[in-house]
C-alpha positions, 0 to 999 in steps of 0.5 A: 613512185615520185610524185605522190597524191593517191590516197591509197599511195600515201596509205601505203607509204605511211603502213610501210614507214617508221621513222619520221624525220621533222625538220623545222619542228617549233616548241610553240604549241600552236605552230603547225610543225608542233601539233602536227608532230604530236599527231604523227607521234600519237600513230606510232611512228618514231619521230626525230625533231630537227631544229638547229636553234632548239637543238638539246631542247626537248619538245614532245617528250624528244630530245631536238636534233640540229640536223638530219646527219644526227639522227641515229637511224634510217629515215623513212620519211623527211617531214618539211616544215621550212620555207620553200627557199631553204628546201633545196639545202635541206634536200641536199642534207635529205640526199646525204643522210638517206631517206624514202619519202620527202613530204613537203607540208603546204607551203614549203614546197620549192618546184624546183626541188620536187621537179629534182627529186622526181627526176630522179626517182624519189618519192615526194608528196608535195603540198598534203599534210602528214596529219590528215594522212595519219587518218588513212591508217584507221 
């Protein structure tokens, strides 16, 4: 299941998902990655906050890690909140660490990462807010 859109598709990976990983979380409450954050979090999924800046900070109630080898447990989903230049780099780390989905927030999304991932079998959601998903799952 690469590339994904289909609102029953996206239905089922966050029903089948538990652990959130948000990369490029922001301790500004007006940032997308911050209020998006609080969303996913008030659904019930455990979520790891991954800024190497505000890392030992906490933000939403949860300690900041400074990257994706530092979370203690498997990640469902890696939730991208960078630039699309820095995508590539944080796919690496992504591959290292393990994940299910790799969901690119609109406008971090890097071609030719996503056309990567794809080509290799990995789930993506490319340009869809997480946030608006949640909704799926009433």
């Amino acid at each position: 299941m690469p590339i994904v859109d289909d609102p029953e598709m996206l239905r089922a990976i966050l029903k089948r998902s538990r652990t959130v990983a948000v990369v490029g979380i922001s301790p500004e409450e007006g940032r997308p990655s911050h209020f998006v954050s609080e969303v996913v979090k008030s659904y019930g999924f455990k979520v790891y906050l991954i800024n190497p800046v505000h890392r030992g900070e906490e933000i939403l109630g949860e300690k900041v890690l400074g990257s994706l080898r530092e979370v203690p447990e498997k990640i469902d989903i890696v939730d991208v909140f960078r630039r699309p230049e820095a995508v590539a780099g944080l796919a690496e780390e992504a591959r290292e660490k393990g994940f299910e989905t790799f969901w690119l927030q609109p406008g971090t999304e890097n071609e030719g990462v996503i056309e990567a991932l794809d080509r290799e079998g990995r789930t993506v959601v490319p340009g869809i807010c997480i946030k608006t998903c949640c909704q799926l799952l009433l």
